[in-house]
C-alpha positions, 0 to 999 in steps of 0.5 A: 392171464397165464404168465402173470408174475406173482404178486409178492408182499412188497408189491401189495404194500406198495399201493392201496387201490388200482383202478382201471378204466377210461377216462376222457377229456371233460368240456364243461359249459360256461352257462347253462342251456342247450348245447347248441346255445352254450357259447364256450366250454371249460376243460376238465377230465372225467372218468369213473375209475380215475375219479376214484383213484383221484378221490382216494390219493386225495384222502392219504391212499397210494392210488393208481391208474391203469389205462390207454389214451392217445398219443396228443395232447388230451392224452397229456392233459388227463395224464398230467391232471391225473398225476397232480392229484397224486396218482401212480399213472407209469403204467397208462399207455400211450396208443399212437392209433387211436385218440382220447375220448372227449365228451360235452355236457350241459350244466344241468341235472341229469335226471332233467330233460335238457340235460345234455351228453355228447360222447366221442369215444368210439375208437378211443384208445382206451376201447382197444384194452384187452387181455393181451395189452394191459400191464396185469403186473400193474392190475394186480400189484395192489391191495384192491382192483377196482372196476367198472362196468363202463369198460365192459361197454366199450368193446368185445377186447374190454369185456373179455379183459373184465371177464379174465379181471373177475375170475376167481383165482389165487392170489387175486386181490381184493376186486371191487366192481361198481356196475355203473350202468351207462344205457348209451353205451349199450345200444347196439352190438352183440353184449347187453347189460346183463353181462353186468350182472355175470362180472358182478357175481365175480367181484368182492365187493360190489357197488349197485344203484337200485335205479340201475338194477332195476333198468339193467337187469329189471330186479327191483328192491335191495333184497332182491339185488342180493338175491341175484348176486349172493357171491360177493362178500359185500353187497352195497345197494345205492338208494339215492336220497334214502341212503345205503344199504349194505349186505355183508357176510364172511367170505373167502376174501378175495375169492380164490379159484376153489371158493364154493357155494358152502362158504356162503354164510348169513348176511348182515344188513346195514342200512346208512341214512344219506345226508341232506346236501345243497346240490351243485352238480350232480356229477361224480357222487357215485365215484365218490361214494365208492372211494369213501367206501373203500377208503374206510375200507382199507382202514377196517372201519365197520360196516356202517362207517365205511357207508358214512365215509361214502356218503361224506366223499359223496357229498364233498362232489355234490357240492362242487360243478365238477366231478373231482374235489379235494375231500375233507380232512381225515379227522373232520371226516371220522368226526362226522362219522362218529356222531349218533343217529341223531346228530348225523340224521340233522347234518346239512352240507353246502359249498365248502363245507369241507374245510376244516374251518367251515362250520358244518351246519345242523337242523 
């Protein structure tokens, strides 16, 4: 990254979050069933880190997009459906090349045996990311970098790219990393999926499930994730219906060049119950999860709220089929948020539960 112009104050005020990653063309089935049954599909996009920024521009934050698509009609799509969420997308490329990546789905729940994945992204455009053709004026010209370990996946040129992204360095932003596991994208080729946990230990804020620990890397437990990864400052472990748990200690924040094992001190654990939630479609909660996260993050909220935030934004996705929808309001979020253990433990949330004139059922 040498040559890398400066980051100046003006450019850090400038926007919140810059997220980097693919995104592809989404084809979301009409009934439920088998792909080979399913008669017709429905267009959306889908993507992680697009997904986040898209959630976090949504909830009030200047969010941008860095990436490559293909120079057609799908590339034009994901940039337009992007953009109309309200995310800076001018530094995405356009790659005459190569195309955008699509992907199928069935309408099932991922965890059920039909559920169905059919990628087609090898090639894509935005495999070809590397260190030599991203804007890294972009990358680093906001208050947070977010990544995630699907890019690191997709090629040797995009692993090398996370590898430069998560180096401590002066002047870094904040760098953010969900490891967001995808066993798919790791059969065959030379890299494994413990290459997630080398770029983990770079980042400062770090995203894992206790589910994928334990299938990347074979660490079980949230005490034990922390123990394989001690570097970032906040360490949010994932644990499905039973909630969060988060580590946190005083840093060096972001992590520059010089940080050094003393300036480890005694973690914090926080343990955030999840919500109880009539789940549509299981997919996105991750993404919205981190966004929330982050976006109560940049509001300096505590450790606990910043937890709560995530699982409202995570809720807000369950409770639609697709993997983006608008979140609730600020103030009905920081409402919910507020309530005591008691009353957040008896929160029950379904369809539409986001509006702010929608009574939010208890039990």
């Amino acid at each position: 990254m040498s040559g890398t112009p400066a980051r100046t104050a003006a450019d850090a005020a400038t926007t919140d979050v810059v997220c980097l990653g693919e995104s592809m063309v989404t084809f979301l089935p009409s009934q439920p069933g088998r792909l080979a049954d399913v008669p017709s599909f429905g267009r959306g996009i889908g993507g992680a880190e697009s997904n986040v920024a898209c959630a976090l521009a949504r909830a009030g934050h200047k969010a941008a997009w860095v990436s490559r698509v293909g120079a057609d009609g799908f590339g034009d799509h994901l940039v337009d459906t992007v953009s109309g969420y309200g995310v800076d997308t001018s530094a995405v490329r356009r790659d005459p090349d190569r195309p955008t990546g699509i992907y199928f789905r069935t309408a099932t729940d991922r965890a059920a045996d039909v559920h169905e994945v059919a990628y087609y992204r090898a090639g894509s455009a935005a495999s070809a990311m590397s260190p030599a053709n991203v804007p890294y004026e972009a990358l680093l010209a906001g208050r947070v970098l977010h990544l995630s370990g699907i890019t690191a996946a997709l090629s040797a040129d995009c692993l090398a790219l996370l590898r430069e992204l998560t180096a401590p360095r002066p002047g870094r932003p904040l760098v953010s990393f969900d490891v967001n596991h995808r066993p798919g994208l790791w059969r065959g080729g030379d890299a494994s999926p413990r290459v997630l946990l080398e770029l983990a230990r770079g980042a400062d804020l770090v995203f894992v499930g206790d589910d994928e620990a334990e299938e990347a890397w074979g660490i079980v437990g949230a005490e034990a994730i922390r123990a394989a990864l001690p570097q970032p400052a906040v360490l949010v472990v994932k644990r499905g219906a039973d909630g969060a748990t988060v580590f946190s200690a005083l840093r060096p924040e972001p992590r520059s060049a010089t940080a050094k094992g003393a300036d480890l001190q005694p973690d914090t654990v926080t343990d955030v119950p999840a919500l109880r939630v009539d789940v549509v479609a299981p997919v996105g909660a991750g993404d919205a999860f981190a966004a929330g996260f982050l976006s109560a993050t940049l509001r300096g909220l505590p450790v606990r709220d910043r937890a709560r935030h995530g699982h409202l934004m995570a809720a807000a996705a369950l409770t639609v089929p697709g993997d983006l929808t608008d979140p609730p309001s600020r103030e009905r979020a920081d409402h919910l948020v507020a309530l005591d253990d008691a009353a957040w433990g008896r929160l029950r949330l379904g369809p539409g539960w986001t509006g702010d004139d929608t009574e939010v059922r208890s039990t």
